[in-house]
Each structure stands twice: as structure tokens, then as C-alpha cells.
N, C-alpha and C positions, 0 to 999 in steps of 0.2 A: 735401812737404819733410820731414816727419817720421816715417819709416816703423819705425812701433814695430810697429804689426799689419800681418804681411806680406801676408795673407788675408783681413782684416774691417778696412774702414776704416769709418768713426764711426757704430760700433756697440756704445756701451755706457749701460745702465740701469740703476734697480733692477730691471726688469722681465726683462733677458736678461743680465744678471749673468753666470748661470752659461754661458750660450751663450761672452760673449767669454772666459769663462776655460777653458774646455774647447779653444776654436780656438788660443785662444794658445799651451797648453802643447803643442797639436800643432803648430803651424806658424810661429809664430814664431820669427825667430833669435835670439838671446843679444844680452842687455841691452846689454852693455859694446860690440855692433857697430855696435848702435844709437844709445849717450849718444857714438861717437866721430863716427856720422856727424851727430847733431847738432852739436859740435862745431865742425865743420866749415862747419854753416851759417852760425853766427853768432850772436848774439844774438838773443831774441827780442822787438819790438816790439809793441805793445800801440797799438790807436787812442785815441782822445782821451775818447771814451762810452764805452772796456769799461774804459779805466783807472780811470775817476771810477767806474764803478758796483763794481768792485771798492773802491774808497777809502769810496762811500758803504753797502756790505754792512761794511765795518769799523767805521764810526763806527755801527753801526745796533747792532750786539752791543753795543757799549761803553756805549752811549746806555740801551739796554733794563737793563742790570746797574745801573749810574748811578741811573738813574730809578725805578726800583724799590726801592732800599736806600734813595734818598733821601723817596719819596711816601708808603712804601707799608713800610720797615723797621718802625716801631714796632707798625702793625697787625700785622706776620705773627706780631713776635713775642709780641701780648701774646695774637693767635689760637690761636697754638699752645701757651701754655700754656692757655688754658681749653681745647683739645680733650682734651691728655692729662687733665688735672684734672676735665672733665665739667660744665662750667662754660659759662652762654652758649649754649646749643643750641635752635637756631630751633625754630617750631614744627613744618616738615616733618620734618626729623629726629627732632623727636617722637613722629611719627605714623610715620615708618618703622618707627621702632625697636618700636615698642609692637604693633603689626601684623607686622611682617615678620621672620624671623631674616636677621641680618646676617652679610654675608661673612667669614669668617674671616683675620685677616690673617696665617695661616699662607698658605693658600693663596695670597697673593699673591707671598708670599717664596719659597715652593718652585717659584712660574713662573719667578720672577726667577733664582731657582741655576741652574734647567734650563736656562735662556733662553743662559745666560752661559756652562755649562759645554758645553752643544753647539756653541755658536759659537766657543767655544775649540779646542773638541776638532776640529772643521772644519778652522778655520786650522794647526792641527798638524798634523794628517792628512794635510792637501792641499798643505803649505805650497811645494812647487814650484810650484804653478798659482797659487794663491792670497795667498803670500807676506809676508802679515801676519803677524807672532808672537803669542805666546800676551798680550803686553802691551801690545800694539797692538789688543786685544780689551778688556782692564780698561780701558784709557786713553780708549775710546770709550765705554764705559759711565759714566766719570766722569763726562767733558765733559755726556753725553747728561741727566744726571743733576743735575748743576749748574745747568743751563739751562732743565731744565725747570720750575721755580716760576717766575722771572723771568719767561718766555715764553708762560708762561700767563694770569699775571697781563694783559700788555701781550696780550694773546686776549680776554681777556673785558671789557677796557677797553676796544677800540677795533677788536673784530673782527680783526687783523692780527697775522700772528705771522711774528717774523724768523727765516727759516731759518740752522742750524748750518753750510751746504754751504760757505761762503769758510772760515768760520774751522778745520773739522775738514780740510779740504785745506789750508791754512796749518799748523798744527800739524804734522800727520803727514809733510807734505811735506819742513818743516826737521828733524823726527826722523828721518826713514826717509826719504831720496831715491832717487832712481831706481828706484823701484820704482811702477808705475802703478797695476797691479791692486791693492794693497796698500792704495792713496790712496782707490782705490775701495769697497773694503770700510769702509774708517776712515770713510771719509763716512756710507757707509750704515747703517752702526751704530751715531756717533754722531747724525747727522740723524734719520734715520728712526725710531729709537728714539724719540728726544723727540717726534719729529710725532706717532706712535702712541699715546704716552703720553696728548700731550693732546688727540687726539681718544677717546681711551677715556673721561676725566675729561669729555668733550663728553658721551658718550655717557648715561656714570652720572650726569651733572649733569641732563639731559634725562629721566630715568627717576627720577630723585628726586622731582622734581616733579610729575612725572605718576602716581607711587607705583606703581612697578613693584616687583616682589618683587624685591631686590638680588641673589639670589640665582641665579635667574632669566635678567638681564641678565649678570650672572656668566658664566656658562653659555654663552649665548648668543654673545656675543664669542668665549671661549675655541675652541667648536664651528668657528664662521665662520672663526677664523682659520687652525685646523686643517686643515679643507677646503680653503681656499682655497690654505693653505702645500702642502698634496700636489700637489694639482690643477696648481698651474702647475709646480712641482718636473717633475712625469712630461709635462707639455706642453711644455716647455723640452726635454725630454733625446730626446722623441721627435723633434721639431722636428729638433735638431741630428741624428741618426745616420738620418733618413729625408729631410731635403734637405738635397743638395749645396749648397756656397757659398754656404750661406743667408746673407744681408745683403752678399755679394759683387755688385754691381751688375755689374759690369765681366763674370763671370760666369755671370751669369743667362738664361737665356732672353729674350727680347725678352717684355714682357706678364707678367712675372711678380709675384708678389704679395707675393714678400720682400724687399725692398729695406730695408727698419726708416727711412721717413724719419723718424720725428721722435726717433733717438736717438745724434746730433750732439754732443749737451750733455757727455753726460757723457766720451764718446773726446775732447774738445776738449781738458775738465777733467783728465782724467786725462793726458795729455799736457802740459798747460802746469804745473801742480801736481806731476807724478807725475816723468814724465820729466824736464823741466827744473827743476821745482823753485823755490819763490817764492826760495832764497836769489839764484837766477840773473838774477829779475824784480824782486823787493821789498828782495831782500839788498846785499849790498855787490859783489856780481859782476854785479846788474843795476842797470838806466836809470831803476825806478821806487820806489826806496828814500823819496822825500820820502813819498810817498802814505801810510806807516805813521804817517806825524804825523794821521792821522786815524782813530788809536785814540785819541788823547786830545783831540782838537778837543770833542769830544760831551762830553766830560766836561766839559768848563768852558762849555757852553750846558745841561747841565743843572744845573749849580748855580747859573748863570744865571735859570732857569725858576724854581727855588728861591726862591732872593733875593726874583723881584719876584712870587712870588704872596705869599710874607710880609709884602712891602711897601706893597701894593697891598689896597687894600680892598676 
């Protein structure tokens, strides 16, 4: 029914990202052919479990920002003044510090410029395939940014961390519509960013205790993720330009080995978010607008939660 990829049906990842964006800008027809034959169809329908788990990925953000400013606000703030000030410092950090030269926190700032200024320079570069602007790259580093203390916190509380993937395709989707590929990058910038974030802080949290040279672990991460970022970059690009119709099922050989079944998810998402767009589905032009009252449901169960552990003895 919704034929946005004329060539690659649901095939898109963080993993071949760049697969569906190189087949699009070759073979895809123009957006405006495509938002008319959707049009055409109708409105889109939602079942009765993906609407509630879309309703319950919203109250799950709102809940975690809530819950955290309300549990856990006066400790961050009076933590973060004793760390500037030097004030309160455990014993392991003791023993880091007194042992080990500590990372410099230039170095982490000048990943961060790089980080943001190549992924900028990407989406300007490429932006007919790609189709993000250069502010639709800051805009995901905020979000990523913003969420990441909250997220971490409610991580090391209770093992579970609610991912950004509803709320950065909500956002992006009401800023920039009809643009899929665009939905897809904003996701993975803002999401992925923070995941990485707080498996790094996994990682360093993990090597503090076990007193690894900070330095070291530094190093290490930076290395791995270098490698790994070429390595699939040039296995992605051979993939595409050495098999035909890759992820083309319809196309394939009978017994072939490219089919990409488990990457559904994200062609779904990018289609319902990208293409159509939550204003269509959640806005005022779609069937599922109540569902947004549960950005705020969470907020009044956790001041709930509030009330009765203060009341409660």
C-alpha cells in the first residue's frame, strides 16, 4: 500500500542505513508521487496493542523526566556542586586519581565538535539522499543530550532504560514531514547517541572499580569504535555495488542470503512517522489524538508516588 521505496521494501537499520539511502536516491520516485498516492489511500489505522504501546513509550519519557527531577533533583544538584568544588569524593576515585593520570576533559570535547561537525557536514553534503539539515543534526544532539542524565539515572536504578525512538520520530516527524530518510537519521542521532553515551559511562563506571587506567579505557573505546565505524562503512558500500537487489526479495534468486529479515522496524517507522507523519495519526488530521493525554497521565502518578512515599512510613 505504501510504496515510498520502489526497490527495497522494509529494509531499513541503524546497521544499512546507508544501503537504504544510496538505493533510494537511485531508484526511488519523488516524494510528492508518493504522499499523493498515499493520500489516496486513506487514512492510516493503528491496531489496538501498537496504539497503547505507542501511548505507553509516551508516558514512559514523561514518567522518567518526572521521576527523576522529583527523587533524585536535590541529589544531582547538590552532587554536582561537590564535583566542581572537589568536595565528597569516594574512596575509589581516590585511588584513581592518586594512581592513574586522568582523562583530560578537552579530549572529550573535541570528540564531541568532531562528532557533530562530520555529521553535519554528511547531511549538507548528501542532503538529497539524506535530507536532514544542518539543524535537524543540533536538534538531535540536544534531545540526545537532555536525556541522557535522566536515562541513566532510571539505568542504574533498575537496569532499564527507555529508549528516545517514539519521541525523536514524534518531534522530527511534526518539524519536518514527509521526509523519511530525514526521520531516520534524527532517530538515530538522537537515540543512538544517548544509548552510546550510556553504555560508555557502563563501561567507565565498570573500569573505575576494577581500577583500570582511565586513560587506557579512553583509548580503547575510542580505537574499537573507529574500527568498527570503517569496517562496516566499506562492508555496507561493497554489499551494495557487488549484489544486485540486495534486500529485494521479490528479486532474488530462489536460496539467497539477502533478504535483511529482521530489518521491518525501522521501513515501518519511517513510513508511519516519516511519510505520514504523527500530525496525520496523533495530530488533528488523525483517529489517534486522545492517545497524547498520556504525556501527562505519568506526570500525575508520579507525584502520586511522591505524596505516598512521604506519607507513608
Amino acid at each position: 500500500m505504501l510504496m515510498f521505496y520502489s526497490l527495497t521494501p522494509r529494509q531499513t537499520s541503524s546497521v544499512n542505513l546507508l544501503m537504504i539511502c544510496s538505493m533510494v536516491a537511485r531508484y526511488a520516485p519523488p516524494i510528492s508521487y508518493n504522499f499523493l498516492n498515499l493520500i489516496r489511500q486513506g487514512p492510516l489505522y493503528l491496531s489496538t496493542m501498537f496504539a497503547m504501546s505507542y501511548g505507553i513509550g509516551f508516558s514512559c519519557l514523561s514518567a522518567t523526566l518526572v521521576h527523576v527531577l522529583l527523587f533524585h533533583g536535590s541529589d544531582i544538584l547538590q552532587l554536582s556542586k561537590s564535583v566542581f568544588q572537589g568536595k565528597k569524593i569516594d574512596i575509589h576515585t581516590k585511588i584513581m586519581r592518586k594512581n592513574y593520570k586522568q582523562v583530560p576533559e578537552w579530549w572529550f570535547l573535541c570528540i564531541l565538535l568532531f562528532s557533530i561537525m562530520a555529521a553535519t557536514f554528511v547531511c549538507e553534503y548528501y542532503n538529497d539522499q539524506l535530507q536532514l539539515p544542518w539543524w535537524g543534526v543540533m536538534l538531535a544532539c540536544v534531545v540526545a543530550v537532555s536525556f541522557t542524565l535522566p536515562v541513566g539515572i532510571i539505568r542504574a536504578t533498575t537496569n532499564q532504560a527507555p529508549a528516545l525512538n517514539v519521541i525523536t520520530e514524534y518531534i522530527i516527524g511534526y518539524i519536518y514531514p514527509v521526509y523519511p530518510i530525514a526521520v531516520m537519521l534524527f532517530k538515530v542521532y538522537g537515540n543512538m547517541s544517548m544509548k552510546q553515551a550510556i553504555f560508555f559511562l557502563q563501561d567507565f563506571k565498570l573500569g573505575h572499580y576494577m581500577k583500570i587506567p582511565p586513560r587506557a579505557m579512553f583509548l580503547a573505546q575510542v580505537l574499537d569504535t573507529i574500527i568498527a565505524a570503517i569496517v562496516h562503512l566499506l562492508t555496507a558500500w561493497w554489499l551494495i555495488e557487488t549484489v544486485p537487489n540486495i534486500c529485494h526479495r521479490e528479486l532474488l534468486p530462489p536460496g539467497s542470503p539477502w533478504t535483511c529479515p529482521g530489518d521491518h522496524v525501522f521501513y515501518d517507522a519511517s513510513v508511519i512517522w516519516g511519510l505520514i507523519g504523527p500530525r496525520r495519526i496523533f495530530g488533528n488530521l488523525g483517529h489517534y489524538s486522545a492517545i497524547n493525554w498520556f504525556f501527562l497521565g505519568w506526570y500525575y502518578c508520579s507525584f502520586s508516588c511522591l505524596a505516598s512515599t512521604q506519607s507513608l512510613p
